[in-house]
Backbone as XML, in Angstrom:
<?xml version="1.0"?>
<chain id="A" units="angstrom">
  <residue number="1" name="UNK">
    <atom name="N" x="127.330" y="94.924" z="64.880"/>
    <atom name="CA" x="128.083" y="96.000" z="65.496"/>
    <atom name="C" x="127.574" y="97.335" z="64.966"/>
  </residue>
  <residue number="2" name="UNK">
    <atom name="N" x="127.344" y="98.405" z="65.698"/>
    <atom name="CA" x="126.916" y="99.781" z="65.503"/>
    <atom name="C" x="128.024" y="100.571" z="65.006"/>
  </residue>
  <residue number="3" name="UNK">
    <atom name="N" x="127.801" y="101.219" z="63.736"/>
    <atom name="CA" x="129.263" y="101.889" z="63.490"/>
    <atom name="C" x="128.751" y="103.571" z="63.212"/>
  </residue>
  <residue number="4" name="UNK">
    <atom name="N" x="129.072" y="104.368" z="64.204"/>
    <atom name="CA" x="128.435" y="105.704" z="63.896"/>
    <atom name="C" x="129.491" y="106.294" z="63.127"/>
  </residue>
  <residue number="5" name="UNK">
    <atom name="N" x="128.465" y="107.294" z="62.023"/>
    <atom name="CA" x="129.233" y="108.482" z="61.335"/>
    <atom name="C" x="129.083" y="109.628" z="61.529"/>
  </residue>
  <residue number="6" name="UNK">
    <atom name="N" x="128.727" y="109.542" z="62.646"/>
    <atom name="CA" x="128.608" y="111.272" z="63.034"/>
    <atom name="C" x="130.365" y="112.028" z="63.612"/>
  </residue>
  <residue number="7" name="UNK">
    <atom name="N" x="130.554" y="113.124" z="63.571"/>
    <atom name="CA" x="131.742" y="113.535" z="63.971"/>
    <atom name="C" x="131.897" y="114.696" z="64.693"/>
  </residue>
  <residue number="8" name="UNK">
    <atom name="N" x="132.196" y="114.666" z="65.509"/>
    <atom name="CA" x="133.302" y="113.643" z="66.761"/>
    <atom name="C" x="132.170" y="112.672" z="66.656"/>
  </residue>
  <residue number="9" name="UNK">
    <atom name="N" x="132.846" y="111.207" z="66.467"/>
    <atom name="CA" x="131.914" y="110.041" z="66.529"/>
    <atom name="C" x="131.489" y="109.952" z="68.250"/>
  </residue>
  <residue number="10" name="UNK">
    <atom name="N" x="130.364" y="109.155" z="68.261"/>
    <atom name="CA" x="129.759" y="108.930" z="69.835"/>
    <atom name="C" x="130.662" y="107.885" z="70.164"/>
  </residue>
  <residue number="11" name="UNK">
    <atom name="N" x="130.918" y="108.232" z="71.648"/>
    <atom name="CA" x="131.507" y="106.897" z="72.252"/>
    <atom name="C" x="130.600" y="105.800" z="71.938"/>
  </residue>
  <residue number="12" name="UNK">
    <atom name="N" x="131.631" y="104.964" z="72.162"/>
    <atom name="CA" x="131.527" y="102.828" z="71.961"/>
    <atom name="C" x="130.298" y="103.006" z="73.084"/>
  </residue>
  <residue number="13" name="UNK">
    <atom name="N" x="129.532" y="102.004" z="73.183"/>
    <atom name="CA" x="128.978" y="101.455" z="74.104"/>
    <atom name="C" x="129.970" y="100.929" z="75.309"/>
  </residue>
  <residue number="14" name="UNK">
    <atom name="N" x="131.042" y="100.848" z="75.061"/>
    <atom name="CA" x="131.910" y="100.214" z="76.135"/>
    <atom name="C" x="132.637" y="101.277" z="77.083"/>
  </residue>
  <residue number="15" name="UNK">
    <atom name="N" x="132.383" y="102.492" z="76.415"/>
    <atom name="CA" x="133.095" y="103.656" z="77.029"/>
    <atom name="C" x="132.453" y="104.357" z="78.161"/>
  </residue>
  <residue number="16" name="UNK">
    <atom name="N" x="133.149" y="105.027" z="79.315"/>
    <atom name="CA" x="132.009" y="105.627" z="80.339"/>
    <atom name="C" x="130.959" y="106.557" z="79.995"/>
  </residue>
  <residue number="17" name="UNK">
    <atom name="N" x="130.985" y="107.384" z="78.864"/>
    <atom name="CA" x="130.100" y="108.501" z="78.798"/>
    <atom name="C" x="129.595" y="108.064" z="77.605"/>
  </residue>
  <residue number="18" name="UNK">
    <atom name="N" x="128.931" y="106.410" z="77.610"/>
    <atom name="CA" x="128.037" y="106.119" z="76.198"/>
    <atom name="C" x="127.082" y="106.651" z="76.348"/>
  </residue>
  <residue number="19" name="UNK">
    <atom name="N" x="126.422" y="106.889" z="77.342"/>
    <atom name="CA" x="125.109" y="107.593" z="77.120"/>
    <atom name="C" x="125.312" y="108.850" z="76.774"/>
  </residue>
  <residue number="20" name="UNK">
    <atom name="N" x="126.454" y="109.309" z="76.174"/>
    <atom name="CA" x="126.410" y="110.895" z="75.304"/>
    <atom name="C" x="126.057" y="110.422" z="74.015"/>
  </residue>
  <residue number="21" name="UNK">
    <atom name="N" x="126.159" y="109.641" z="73.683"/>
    <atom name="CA" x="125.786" y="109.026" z="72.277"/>
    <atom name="C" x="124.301" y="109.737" z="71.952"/>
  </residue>
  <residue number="22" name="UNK">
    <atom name="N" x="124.040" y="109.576" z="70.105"/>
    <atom name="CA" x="122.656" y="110.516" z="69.987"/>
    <atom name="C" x="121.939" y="109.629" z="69.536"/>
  </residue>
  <residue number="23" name="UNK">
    <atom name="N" x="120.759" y="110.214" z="70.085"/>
    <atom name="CA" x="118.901" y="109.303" z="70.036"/>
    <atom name="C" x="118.939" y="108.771" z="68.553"/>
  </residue>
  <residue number="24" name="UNK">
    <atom name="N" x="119.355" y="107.465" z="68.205"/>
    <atom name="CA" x="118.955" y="107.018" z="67.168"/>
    <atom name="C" x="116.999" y="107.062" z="67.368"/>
  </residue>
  <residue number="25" name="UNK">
    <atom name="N" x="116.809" y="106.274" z="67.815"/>
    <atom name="CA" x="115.223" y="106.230" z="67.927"/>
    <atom name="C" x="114.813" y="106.494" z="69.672"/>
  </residue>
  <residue number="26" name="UNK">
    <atom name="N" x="113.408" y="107.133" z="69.662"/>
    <atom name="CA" x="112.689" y="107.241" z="71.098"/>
    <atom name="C" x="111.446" y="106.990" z="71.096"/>
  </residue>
  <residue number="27" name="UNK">
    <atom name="N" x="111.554" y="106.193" z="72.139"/>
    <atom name="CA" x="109.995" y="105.601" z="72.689"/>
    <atom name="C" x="109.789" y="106.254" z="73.801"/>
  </residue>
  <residue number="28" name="UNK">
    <atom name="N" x="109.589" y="107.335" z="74.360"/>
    <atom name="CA" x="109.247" y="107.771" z="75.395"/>
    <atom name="C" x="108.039" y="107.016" z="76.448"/>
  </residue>
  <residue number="29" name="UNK">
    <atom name="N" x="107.238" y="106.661" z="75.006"/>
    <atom name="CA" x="105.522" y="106.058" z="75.975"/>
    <atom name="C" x="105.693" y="104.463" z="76.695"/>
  </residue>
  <residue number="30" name="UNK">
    <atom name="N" x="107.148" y="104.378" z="76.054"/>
    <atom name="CA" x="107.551" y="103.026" z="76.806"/>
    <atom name="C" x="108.884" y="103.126" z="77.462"/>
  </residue>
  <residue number="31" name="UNK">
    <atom name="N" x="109.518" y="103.974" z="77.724"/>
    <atom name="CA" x="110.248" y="104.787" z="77.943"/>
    <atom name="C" x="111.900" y="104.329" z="78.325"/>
  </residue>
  <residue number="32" name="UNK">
    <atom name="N" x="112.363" y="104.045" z="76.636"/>
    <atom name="CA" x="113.561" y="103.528" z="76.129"/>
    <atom name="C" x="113.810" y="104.379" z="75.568"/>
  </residue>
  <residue number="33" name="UNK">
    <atom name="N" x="115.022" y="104.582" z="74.874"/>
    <atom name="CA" x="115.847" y="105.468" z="73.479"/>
    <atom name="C" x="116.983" y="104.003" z="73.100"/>
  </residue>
  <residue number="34" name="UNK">
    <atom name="N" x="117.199" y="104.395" z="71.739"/>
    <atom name="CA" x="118.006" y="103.742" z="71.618"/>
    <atom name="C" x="118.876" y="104.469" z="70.911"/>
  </residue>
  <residue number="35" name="UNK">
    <atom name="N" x="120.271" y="104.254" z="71.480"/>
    <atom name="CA" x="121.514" y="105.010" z="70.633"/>
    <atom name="C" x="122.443" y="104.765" z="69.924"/>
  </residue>
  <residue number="36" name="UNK">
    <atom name="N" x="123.201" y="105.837" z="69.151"/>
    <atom name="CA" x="124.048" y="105.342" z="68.198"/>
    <atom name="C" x="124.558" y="104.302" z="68.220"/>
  </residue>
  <residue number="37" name="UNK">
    <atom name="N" x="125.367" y="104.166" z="69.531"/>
    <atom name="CA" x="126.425" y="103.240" z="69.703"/>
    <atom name="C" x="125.718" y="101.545" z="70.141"/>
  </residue>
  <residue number="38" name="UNK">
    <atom name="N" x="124.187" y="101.629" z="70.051"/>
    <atom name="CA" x="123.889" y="100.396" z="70.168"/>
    <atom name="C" x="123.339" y="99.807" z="71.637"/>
  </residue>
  <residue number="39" name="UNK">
    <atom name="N" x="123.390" y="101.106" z="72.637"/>
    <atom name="CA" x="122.760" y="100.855" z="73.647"/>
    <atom name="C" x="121.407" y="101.280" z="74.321"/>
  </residue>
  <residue number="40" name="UNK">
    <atom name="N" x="120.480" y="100.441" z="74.227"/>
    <atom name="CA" x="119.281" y="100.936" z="74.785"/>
    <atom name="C" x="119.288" y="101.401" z="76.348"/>
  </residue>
  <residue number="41" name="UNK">
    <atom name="N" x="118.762" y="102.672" z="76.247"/>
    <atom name="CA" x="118.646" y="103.269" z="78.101"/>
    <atom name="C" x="117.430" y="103.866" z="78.114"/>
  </residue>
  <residue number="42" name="UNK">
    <atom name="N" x="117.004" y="103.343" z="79.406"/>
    <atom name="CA" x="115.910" y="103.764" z="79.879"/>
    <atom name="C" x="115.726" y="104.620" z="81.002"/>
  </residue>
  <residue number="43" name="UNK">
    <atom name="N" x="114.593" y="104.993" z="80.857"/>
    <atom name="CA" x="114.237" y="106.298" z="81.617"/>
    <atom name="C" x="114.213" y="106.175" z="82.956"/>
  </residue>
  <residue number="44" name="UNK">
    <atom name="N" x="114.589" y="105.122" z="83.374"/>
    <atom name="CA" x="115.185" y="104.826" z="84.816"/>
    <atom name="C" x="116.680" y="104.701" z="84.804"/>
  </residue>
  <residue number="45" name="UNK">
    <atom name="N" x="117.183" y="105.328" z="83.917"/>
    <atom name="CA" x="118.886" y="105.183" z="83.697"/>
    <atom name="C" x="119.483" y="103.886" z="83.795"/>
  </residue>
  <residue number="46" name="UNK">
    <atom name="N" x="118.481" y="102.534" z="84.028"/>
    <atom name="CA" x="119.372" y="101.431" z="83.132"/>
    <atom name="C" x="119.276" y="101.534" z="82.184"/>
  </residue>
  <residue number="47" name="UNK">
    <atom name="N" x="120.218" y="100.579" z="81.421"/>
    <atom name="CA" x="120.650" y="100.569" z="80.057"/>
    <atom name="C" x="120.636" y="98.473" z="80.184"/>
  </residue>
  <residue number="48" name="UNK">
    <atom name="N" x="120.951" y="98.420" z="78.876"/>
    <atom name="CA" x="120.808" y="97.557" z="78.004"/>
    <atom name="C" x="122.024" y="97.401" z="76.579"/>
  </residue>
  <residue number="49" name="UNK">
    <atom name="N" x="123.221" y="96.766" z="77.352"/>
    <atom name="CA" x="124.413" y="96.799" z="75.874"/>
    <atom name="C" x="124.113" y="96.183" z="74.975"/>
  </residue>
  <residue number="50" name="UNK">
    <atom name="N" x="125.064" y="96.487" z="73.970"/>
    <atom name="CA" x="124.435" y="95.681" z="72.382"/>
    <atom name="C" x="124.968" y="94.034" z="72.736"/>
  </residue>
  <residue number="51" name="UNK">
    <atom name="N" x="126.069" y="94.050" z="73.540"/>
    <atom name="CA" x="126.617" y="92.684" z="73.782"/>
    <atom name="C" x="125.435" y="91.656" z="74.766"/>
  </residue>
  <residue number="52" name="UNK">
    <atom name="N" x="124.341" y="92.564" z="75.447"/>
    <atom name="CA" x="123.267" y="91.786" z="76.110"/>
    <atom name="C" x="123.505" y="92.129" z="77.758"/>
  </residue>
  <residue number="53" name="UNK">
    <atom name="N" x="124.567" y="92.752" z="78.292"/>
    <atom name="CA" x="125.027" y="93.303" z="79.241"/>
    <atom name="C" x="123.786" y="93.971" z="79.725"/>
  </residue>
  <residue number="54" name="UNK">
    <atom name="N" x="123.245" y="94.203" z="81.380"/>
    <atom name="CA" x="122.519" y="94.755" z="81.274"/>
    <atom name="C" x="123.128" y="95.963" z="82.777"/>
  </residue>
  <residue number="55" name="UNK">
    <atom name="N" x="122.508" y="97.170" z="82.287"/>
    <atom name="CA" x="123.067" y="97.853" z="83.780"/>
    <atom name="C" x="122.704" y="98.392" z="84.511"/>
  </residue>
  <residue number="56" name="UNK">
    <atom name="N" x="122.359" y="98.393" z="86.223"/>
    <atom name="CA" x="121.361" y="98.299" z="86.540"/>
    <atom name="C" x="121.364" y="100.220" z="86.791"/>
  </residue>
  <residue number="57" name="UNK">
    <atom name="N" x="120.469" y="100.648" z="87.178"/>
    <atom name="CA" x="119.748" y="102.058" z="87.234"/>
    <atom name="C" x="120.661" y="102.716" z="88.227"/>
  </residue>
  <residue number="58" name="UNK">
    <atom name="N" x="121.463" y="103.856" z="87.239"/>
    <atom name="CA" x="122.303" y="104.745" z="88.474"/>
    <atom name="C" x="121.998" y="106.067" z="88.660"/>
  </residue>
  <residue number="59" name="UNK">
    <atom name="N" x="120.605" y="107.089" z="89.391"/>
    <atom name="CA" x="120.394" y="107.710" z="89.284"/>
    <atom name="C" x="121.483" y="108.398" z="90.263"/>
  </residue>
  <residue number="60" name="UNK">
    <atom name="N" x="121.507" y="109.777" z="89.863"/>
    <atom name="CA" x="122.345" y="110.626" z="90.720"/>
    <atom name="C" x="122.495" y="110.206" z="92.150"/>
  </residue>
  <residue number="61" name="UNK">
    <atom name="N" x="123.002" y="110.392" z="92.816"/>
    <atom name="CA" x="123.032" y="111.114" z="94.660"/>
    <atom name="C" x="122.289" y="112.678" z="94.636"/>
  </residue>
  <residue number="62" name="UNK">
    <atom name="N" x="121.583" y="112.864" z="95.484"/>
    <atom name="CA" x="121.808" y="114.122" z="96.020"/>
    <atom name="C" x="122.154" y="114.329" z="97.165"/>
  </residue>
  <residue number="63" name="UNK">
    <atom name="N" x="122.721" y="115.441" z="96.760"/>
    <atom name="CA" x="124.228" y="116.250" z="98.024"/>
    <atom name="C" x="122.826" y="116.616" z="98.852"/>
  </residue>
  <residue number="64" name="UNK">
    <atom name="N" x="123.325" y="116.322" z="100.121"/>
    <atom name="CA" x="123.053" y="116.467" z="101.919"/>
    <atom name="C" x="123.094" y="117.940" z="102.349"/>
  </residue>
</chain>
């Protein structure tokens, strides 16, 4: 389990705005980050939970 000490701590991985969580490590040239809270996201905006969950790529809409 990922336990951050930063404060205001980063949301859980389970929370909607985990990807506010901060860049523990970045691989850009392979193009992952991995964050506090234990979730890897990639530069196609899936992610990857610490529980093995995987989610698939939600890039924006753009407005019409």
């Amino acid at each position: 389990m990922f336990t951050c000490s930063h404060q205001p701590p980063c949301p859980s991985s389970s929370d909607t705005d985990r990807e506010a969580a901060r860049v523990l490590a970045s691989h850009p040239e392979q193009g992952w980050s991995l964050l506090c809270n234990g979730v890897v996201l990639f530069d196609d905006t899936g992610e990857l939970l610490p529980d093995g969950a995987a989610i698939a790529p939600h890039r924006p809409r753009v407005a019409a």
